[in-house]
C-alpha angles and dihedrals in degrees: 000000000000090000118059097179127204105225090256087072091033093056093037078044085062097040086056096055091047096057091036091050096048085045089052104048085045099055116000083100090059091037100066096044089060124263129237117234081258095057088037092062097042085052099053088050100057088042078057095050087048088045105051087040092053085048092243107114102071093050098099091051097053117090109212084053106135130227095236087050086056092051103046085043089053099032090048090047093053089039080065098047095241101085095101096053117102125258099046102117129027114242108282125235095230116160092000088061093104097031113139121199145355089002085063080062116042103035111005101055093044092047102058092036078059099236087118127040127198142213125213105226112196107121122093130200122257128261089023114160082213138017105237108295132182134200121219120234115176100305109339130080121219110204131195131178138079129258114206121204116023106173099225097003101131077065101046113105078198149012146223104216137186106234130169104216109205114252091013109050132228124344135171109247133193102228117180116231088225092055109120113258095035121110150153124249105181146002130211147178115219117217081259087065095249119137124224138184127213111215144216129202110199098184086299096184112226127188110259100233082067086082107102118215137345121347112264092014097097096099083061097049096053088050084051094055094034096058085055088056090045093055088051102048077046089052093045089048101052086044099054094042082063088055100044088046088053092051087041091052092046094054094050087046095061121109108264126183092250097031140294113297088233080075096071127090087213100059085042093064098050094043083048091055091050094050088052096051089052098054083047091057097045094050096051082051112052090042091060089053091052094053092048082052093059091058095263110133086226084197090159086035094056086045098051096052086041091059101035092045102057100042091046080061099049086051091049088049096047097052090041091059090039091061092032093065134213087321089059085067099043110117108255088039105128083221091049089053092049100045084056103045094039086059107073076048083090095047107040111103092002135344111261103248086051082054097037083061092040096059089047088054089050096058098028095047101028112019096235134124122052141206 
């Protein structure tokens, strides 16, 4: 099997089922008929309370958390049909991880209590004559441009921005959301249910000690964070691929008139080609994990089980609901909820043909990446 688990992760594996499973027997009902902002809140926090018992929820904080803890502790979540429900992981450090003062202070420490939240700002808009760029006068950094699509950004009290600062090059910034001349111009709901802002910066004028790193390395810095985005949107895929091919088999299981569908050869072939591209995605995925975890930055890595995971799961989906059947669409369908949510999986933190380019360039151009 791709994973191979010492028995730390086996044991943290089993931790994780339990509280998935109890989450799951106390709100998957609900869940499916659609919850209120009320119900939606009760139920993070209980998912909370499970998490922080089971010893989950401070995963992503710490920072000798592996990457192959994180992905036994996502794909088994999503194994389990809940890894996608608020409340699982505490808010991770990131890019603050290594602020000194008085950034610690002022943005990292309330960020992971929970008392901030955060927004990570890196897409620009289109058509744009220049990415977001700032000019440096004394100490303060005025900063001009647009980002385009920050996941949970009408929420952020602050964001970590991509800004090029003239003389020096990009950085990542820590911009607040109150600062005079930010604003945002639109808000917006994607087909998964996630909500996103769209931002302006109007020379919104930031102290310059809100630049994180080395001058020039915050392009670096961005890839850094978004492949960890990109194993997780992998971890969540081939989890929830395991999910999707149980609900298939035991619909083809189920008694029919003329015989159980799991009785064709036909059906067999399909449901065989699933389950081997399955084992094909996991793999991919967990030895990734494993490279990350020997120190290599695995950046095309990251980037090629990003982009085989998730459309192996929209392949899984599509044929689930395919054999499945019209119920399979109807709103309330366990199927119908995750077809909508796996497809913004080719498209988070890069669609998959601008990837796929990205990953050719990154061995062509720069000899790095490998099979």
């Amino acid at each position: 099997m791709p994973d191979q688990l010492p028995e730390t992760l086996v044991a943290l594996r089993e931790r994780t089922r339990e509280a998935a499973r109890q989450a799951a027997r106390d709100w998957t009902a609900a869940s499916l008929q659609g919850l209120d902002d009320v119900q939606r809140k009760a139920r993070t926090d209980a998912v909370r309370a499970l998490s922080r018992s089971a010893g989950l929820y401070g995963l992503t904080q710490a920072p000798d958390t592996g990457a192959l803890a994180l992905l036994v502790a996502r794909e088994t979540l999503a194994l389990e049909g809940v890894g996608h429900w608020s409340g699982w992981f505490g808010a991770e450090a990131g890019l603050l991880a290594d602020v000194a003062e008085p950034l610690r202070s002022s943005h990292l420490l309330p960020l992971l209590a929970g008392d901030k939240r955060s927004g990570f700002a890196f897409t620009e808009p289109s058509g744009m004559p220049r990415p977001t760029w700032a000019r440096v006068e004394g100490d303060t950094l005025v900063i001009t441009g647009r980002k385009s699509y920050v996941t949970q950004g009408a929420q952020a009290d602050f964001l970590v921005a991509l800004v090029d600062i003239e003389g020096q090059g990009p950085a990542m910034v820590v911009i607040d959301t109150d600062t005079p001349g930010v604003r945002i111009e639109r808000r917006f709901e994607s087909l998964d249910g996630s909500h996103h802002a769209a931002f302006v910066f109007d020379a919104a004028r930031v102290p310059r000690h809100h630049a994180l790193g080395a001058p020039g390395a915050g392009r670096s810095q961005a890839i850094h964070k978004i492949s960890g985005v990109r194993r997780a949107v992998a971890a969540d895929c081939v989890g929830t691929i395991g999910w999707i091919l149980d609900q298939l088999a035991g619909t083809l299981r189920k008694p029919r008139r003329d015989g159980p569908l799991a009785e064709s050869d036909r059906i067999r072939l399909r449901f065989g080609h699933l389950r081997i591209q399955a084992y094909a995605a996991r793999s991919v995925v967990y030895r990734t994990a494993r490279l990350v975890d020997s120190g290599d930055p695995a950046v095309n890595e990251s980037i090629a089980a990003k982009v085989f995971a998730s459309e192996v799961a929209h392949e899984v989906i599509d044929s689930a609901i395919q054999l499945t059947g019209g119920e399979a669409l109807v709103v309330g369908h366990p199927l119908e909820a995750t077809v909508r949510r796996l497809r913004a999986s080719r498209l988070v933190e890069g669609e998959s043909d601008v990837l796929r380019v990205n990953v050719a360039r990154g061995f062509l151009d720069l000899d790095k990446g490998r099979l």
